[in-house]
MISEZA-849430 format. One line per field, with one value per residue (C-alpha): residue number from 1; x, y, z. Coordinates in nm, 3 decimals, padded with zeros to 5 digits, always signed. Layout:
// MISEZA-849430
resi	c(NUM;...)
east	c(X;...)
north	c(Y;...)
up	c(Z;...)
//
This chain:
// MISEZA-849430
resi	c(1;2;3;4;5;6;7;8;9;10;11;12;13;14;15;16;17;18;19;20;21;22;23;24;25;26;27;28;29;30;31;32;33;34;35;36;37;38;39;40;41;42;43;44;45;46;47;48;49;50;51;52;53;54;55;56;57;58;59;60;61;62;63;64;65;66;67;68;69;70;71;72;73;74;75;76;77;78;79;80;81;82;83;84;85;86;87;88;89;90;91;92;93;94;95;96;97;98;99;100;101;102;103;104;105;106;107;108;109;110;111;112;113;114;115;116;117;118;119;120;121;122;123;124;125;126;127;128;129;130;131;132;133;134;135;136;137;138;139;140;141;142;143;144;145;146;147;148;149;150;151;152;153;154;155;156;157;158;159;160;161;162;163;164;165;166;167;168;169;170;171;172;173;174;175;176;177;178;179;180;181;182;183;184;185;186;187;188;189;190;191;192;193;194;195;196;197;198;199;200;201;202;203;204;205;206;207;208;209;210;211;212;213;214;215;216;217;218;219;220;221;222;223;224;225;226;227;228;229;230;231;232;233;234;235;236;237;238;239;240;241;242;243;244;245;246;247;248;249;250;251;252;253;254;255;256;257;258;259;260;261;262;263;264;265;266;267;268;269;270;271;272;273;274;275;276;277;278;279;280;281;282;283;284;285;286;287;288;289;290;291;292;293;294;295;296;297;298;299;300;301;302;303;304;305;306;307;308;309;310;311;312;313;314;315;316;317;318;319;320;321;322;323;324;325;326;327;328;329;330;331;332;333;334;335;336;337;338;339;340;341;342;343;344;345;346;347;348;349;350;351;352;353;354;355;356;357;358;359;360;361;362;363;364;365;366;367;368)
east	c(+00.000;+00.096;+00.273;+00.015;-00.256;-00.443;-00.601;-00.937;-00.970;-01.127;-00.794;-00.629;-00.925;-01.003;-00.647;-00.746;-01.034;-00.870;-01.028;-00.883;-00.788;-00.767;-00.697;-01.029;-01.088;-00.755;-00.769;-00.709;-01.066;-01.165;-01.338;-01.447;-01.397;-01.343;-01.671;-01.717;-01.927;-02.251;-02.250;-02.203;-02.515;-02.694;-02.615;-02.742;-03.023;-03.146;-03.036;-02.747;-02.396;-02.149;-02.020;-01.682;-01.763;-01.503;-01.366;-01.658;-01.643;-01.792;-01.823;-01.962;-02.207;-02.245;-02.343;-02.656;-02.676;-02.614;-02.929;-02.927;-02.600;-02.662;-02.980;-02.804;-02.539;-02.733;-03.046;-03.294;-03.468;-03.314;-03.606;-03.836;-03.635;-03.675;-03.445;-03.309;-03.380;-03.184;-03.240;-03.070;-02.952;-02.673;-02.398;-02.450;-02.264;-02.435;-02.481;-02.667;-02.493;-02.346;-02.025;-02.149;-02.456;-02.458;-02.672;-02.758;-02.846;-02.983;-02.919;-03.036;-02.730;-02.541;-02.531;-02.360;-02.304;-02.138;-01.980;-01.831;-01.441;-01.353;-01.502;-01.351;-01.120;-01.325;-01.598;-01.446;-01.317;-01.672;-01.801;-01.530;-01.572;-01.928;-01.876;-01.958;-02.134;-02.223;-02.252;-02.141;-01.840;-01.772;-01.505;-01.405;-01.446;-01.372;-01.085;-01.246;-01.548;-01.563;-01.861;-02.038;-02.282;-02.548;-02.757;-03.030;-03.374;-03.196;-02.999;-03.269;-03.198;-02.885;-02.813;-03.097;-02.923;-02.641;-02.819;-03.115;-03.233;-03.612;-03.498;-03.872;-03.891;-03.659;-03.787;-03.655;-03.356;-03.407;-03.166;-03.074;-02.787;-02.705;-02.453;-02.411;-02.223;-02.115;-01.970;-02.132;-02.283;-02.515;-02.758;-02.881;-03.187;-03.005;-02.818;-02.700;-02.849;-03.199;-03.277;-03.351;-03.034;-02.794;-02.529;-02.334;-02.115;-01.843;-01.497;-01.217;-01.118;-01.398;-01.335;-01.221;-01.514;-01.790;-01.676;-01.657;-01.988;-02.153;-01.944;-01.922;-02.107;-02.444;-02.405;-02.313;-02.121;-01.835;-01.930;-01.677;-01.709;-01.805;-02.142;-02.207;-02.217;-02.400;-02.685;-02.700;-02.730;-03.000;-03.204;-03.141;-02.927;-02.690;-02.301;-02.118;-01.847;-02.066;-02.443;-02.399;-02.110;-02.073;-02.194;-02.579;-02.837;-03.067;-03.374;-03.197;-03.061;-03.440;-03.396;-03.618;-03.728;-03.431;-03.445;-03.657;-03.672;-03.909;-03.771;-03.657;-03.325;-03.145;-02.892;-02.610;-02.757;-03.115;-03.143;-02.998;-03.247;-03.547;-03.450;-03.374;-03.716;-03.935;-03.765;-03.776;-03.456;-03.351;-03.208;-03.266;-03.117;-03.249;-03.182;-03.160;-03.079;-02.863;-02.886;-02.717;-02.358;-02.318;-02.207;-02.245;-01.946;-01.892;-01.786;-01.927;-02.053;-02.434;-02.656;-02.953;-03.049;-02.712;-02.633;-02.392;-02.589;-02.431;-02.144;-02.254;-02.255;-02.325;-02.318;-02.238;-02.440;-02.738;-02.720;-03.078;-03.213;-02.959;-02.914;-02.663;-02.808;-02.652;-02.765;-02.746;-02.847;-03.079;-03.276;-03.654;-03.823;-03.692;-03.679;-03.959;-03.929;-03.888;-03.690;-03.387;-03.067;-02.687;-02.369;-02.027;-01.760;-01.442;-01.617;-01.886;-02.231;-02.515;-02.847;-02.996;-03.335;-03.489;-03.696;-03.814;-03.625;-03.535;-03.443;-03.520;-03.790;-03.808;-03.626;-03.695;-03.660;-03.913;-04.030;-04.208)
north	c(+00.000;+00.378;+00.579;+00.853;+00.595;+00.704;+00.484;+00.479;+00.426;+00.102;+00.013;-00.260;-00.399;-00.468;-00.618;-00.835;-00.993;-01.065;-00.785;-00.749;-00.369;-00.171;+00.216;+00.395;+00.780;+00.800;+00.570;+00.197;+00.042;-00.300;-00.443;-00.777;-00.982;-01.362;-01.510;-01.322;-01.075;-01.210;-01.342;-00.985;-00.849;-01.130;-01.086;-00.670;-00.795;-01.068;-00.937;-00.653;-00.547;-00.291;-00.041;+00.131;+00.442;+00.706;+00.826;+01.006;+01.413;+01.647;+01.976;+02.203;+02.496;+02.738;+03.102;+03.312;+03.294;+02.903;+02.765;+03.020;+02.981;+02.585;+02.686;+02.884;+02.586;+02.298;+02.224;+02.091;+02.294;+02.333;+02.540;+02.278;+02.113;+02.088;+02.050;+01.678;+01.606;+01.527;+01.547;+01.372;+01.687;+01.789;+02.089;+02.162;+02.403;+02.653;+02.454;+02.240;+01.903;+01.731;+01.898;+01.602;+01.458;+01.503;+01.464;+01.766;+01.757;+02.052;+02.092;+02.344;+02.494;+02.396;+02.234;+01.921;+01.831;+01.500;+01.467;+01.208;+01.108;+01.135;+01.473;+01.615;+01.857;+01.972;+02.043;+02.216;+02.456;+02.513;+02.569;+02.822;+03.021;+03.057;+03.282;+03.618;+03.830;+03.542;+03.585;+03.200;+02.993;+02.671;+02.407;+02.090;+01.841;+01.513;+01.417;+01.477;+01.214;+00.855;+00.708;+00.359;+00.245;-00.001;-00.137;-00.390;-00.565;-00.596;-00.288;-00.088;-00.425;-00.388;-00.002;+00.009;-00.238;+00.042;+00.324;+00.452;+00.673;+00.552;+00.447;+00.341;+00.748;+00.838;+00.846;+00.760;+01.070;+01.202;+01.161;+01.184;+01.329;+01.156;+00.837;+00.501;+00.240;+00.530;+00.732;+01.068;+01.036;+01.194;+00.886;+00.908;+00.723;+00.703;+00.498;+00.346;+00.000;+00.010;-00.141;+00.025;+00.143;+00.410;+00.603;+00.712;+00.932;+01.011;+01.095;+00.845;+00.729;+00.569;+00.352;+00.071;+00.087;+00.100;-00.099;-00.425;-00.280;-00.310;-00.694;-00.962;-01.318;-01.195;-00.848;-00.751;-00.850;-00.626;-00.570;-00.420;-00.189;-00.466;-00.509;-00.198;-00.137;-00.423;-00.328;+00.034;-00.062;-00.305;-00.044;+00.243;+00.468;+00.676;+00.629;+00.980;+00.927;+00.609;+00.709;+01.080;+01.349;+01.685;+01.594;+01.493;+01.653;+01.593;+01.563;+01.318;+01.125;+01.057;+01.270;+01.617;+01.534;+01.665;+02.018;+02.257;+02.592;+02.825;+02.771;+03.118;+03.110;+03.106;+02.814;+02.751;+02.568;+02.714;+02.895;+02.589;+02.362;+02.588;+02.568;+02.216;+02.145;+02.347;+02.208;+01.809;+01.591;+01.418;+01.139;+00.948;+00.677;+00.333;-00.023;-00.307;-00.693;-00.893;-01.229;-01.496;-01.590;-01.172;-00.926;-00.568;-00.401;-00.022;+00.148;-00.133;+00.030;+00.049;+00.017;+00.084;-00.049;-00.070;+00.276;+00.308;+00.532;+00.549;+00.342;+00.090;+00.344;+00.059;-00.282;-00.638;-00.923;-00.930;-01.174;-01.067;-01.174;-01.396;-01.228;-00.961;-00.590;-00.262;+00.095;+00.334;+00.640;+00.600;+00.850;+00.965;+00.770;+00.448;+00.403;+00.196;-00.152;-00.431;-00.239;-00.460;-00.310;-00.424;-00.422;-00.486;-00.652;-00.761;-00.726;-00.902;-00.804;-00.984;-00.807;-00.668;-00.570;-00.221;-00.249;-00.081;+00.083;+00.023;-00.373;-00.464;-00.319;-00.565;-00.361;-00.294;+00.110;+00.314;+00.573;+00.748)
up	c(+00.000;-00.061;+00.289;+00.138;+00.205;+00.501;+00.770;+00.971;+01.330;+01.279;+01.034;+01.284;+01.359;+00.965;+00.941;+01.248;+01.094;+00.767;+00.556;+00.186;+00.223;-00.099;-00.175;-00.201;-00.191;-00.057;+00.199;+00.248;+00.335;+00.341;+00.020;+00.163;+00.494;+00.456;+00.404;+00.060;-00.041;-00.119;+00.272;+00.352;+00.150;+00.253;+00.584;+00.617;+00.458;+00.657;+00.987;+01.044;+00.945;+01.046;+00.764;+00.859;+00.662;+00.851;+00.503;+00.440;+00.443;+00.753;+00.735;+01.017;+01.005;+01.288;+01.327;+01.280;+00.906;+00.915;+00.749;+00.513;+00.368;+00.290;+00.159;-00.091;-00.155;-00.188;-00.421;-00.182;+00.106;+00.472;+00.550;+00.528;+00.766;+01.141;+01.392;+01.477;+01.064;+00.783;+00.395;+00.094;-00.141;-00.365;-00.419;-00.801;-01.066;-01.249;-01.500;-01.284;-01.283;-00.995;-00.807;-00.562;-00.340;+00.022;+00.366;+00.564;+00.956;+01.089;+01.466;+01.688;+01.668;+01.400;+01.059;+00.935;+00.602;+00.474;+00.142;-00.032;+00.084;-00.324;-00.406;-00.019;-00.116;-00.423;-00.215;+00.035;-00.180;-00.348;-00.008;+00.100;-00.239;-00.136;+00.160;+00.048;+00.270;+00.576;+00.963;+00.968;+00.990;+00.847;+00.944;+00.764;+01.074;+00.874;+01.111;+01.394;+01.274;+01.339;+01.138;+01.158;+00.993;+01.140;+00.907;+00.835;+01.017;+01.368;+01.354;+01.610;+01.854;+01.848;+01.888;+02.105;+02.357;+02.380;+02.452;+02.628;+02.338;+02.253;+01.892;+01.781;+01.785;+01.595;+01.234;+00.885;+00.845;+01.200;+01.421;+01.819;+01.970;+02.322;+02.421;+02.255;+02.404;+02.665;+02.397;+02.299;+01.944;+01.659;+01.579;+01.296;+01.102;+00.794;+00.563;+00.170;+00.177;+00.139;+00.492;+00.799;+00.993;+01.187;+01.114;+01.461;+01.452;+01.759;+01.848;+01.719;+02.034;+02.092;+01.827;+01.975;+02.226;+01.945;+01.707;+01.985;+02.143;+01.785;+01.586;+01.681;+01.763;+01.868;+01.724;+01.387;+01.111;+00.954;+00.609;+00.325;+00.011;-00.210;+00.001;-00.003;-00.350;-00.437;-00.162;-00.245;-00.636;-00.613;-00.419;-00.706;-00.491;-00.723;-00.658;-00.753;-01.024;-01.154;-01.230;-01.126;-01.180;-01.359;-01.688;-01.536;-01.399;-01.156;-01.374;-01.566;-01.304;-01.153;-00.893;-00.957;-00.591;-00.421;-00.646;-00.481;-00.776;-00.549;-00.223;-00.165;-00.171;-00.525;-00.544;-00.788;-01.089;-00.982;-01.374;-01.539;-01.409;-01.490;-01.838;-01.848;-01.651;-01.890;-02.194;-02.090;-02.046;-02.370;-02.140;-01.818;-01.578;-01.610;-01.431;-01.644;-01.596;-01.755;-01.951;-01.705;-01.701;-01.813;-01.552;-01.637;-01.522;-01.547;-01.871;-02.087;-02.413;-02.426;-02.744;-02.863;-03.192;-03.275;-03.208;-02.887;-02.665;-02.351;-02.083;-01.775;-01.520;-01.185;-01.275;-01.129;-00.932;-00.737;-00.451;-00.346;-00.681;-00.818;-01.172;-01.312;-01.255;-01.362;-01.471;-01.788;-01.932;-02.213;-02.456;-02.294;-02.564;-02.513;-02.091;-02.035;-01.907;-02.137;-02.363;-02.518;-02.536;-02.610;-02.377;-02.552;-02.351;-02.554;-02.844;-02.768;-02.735;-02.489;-02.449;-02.139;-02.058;-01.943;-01.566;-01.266;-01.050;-00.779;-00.848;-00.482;-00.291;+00.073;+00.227;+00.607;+00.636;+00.837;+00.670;+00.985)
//
């Protein structure tokens, strides 16, 4: 591995349990443990896992003019929120494509607002750039964050044996701020795997206490990156740099619900959109599933009637159904399920068939 590598709290304890650790994002994270991915996926969804997702980006709101100013930076509407609530959104350019997506909490006193690890630095500086006349302050917190991610049908057991937070309260993206495990932590109903779940987030030293509080026999299994793309994909959540970056938009990308044009505040990308809305996309994401044997893997050409149309943007195996899944962008007229289209693999082609997003809908999440 790289010296610039650099290491989560939970690192050692990875190694420990045999994890295959690979650079991600600038970090070395663990990809799989020994029993394989598909045991992994299996096991968030049939009863609960444990995500090391530390590398992910925090950055801290605070001041009188707080809410406003991430109004103004992101596309959905912190207005609408109320305290102890979170919302899926996204920083955008002005030409309203994806800088990247992002969760915001709103505290009483503060905002939060996580990024993704890869897009870090590039956000930061968008963020910065955006002060212009603000009574806030903003402060990139990211190593000061430890982040786990609980996730799947027992996940409110098991959290809810470490704390004495009412957890059957706290609704889908709302969270609680109190102790877990004794350790002071933002609990939040939140999560990338289609099940219901927690993200806590506390000081790293308390790693070593949470992460032993929360795996184990009788507790939860460590899951890698592989399971976590394959559970996020079969659920239809978008992956930055794979089904969303600065060349879409959200209207394209099936996600018009997290725009919010007449909210008050203008945000960057705000005129670009009401163009592109009043006009119609020419294009949208679609799922599609594969013959079997074929695994969709990104950047495979895609065709349409023999006319390459688009790249694999998410693709590989479904343990949950069993069959090769992946997504694509494909022209407005020719998105609905059923269609056929091509994907070319060393120069061969195998066809693949348009349906419903998202590909797996059991999941236990809930929405309150």
């Amino acid at each position: 591995m790289s010296g610039s590598l650099k290491r989560t709290p939970f690192y050692e304890m990875h190694v420990k349990l045999g994890a295959k650790m690979v650079p991600f994002a600038g970090f070395e994270m663990p990809v799989q443990y020994p029993s394989g991915i598909t045991k992994e996926h299996l096991a968030v969804r049939n009863g609960v896992g444990v995500f090391d997702v530390s590398h992910m980006g925090e950055f801290e709101f605070t001041g009188p003019d707080r809410n406003a100013w991430v109004n103004r930076l992101t596309c959905n509407d912190v207005g609408a929120l109320e305290d102890g609530q979170a919302q899926y959104s996204a920083l955008l350019n002005e030409s309203g494509t994806f800088i990247d997506d992002c969760i915001v909490y709103r505290f009483d006193d503060k905002v939060m607002m996580v990024v993704n690890a890869a897009n870090l630095e590039k956000d930061w500086q968008h963020v910065v750039a955006s002060k212009v006349g603000v009574n806030a302050r903003v402060k990139n917190i990211s190593d000061e964050v430890a982040l786990l991610a609980v996730q799947g049908p027992d996940s409110e057991r098991l959290v809810q044996s470490l704390t004495s937070e009412d957890l059957a309260n706290v609704g889908y993206y709302h969270f609680t701020v109190g102790q877990v495990a004794g350790a002071d932590c933002v609990n939040a109903r939140t999560g990338y795997t289609g099940e219901d779940g927690f993200e806590l987030y506390f000081r790293p030293k308390h790693a070593d206490t949470m992460w032993h509080a929360l795996v184990g026999e009788g507790r939860g299994e460590p899951i890698g990156l592989g399971a976590r793309d394959t559970l996020r994909l079969e659920v239809g959540y978008p992956l930055y740099g794979s089904d969303i970056d600065d060349t879409t938009n959200p209207y394209e990308a099936r996600l018009g619900w997290i725009v919010k044009l007449n909210k008050g505040a203008p945000f960057g990308g705000r005129h670009a959109l009401q163009e592109i809305k009043a006009k119609g996309v020419t294009r949208k994401l679609v799922g599609f599933t594969t013959e079997k044997r074929v695994l969709p893997r990104h950047g495979y050409d895609v065709y349409l009637k023999d006319r390459k149309v688009d790249v694999v943007r998410s693709g590989g195996f479904s343990p949950s159904l069993g069959c090769g899944i992946g997504t694509t962008y494909l022209p407005t007229h020719s998105t609905d399920p059923g269609t056929v289209i091509e994907l070319e693999a060393r120069g061969k082609r195998s066809q693949a068939e348009v349906v419903k997003l998202p590909f797996y809908t059991q999941g236990s999440i809930k929405r309150k």
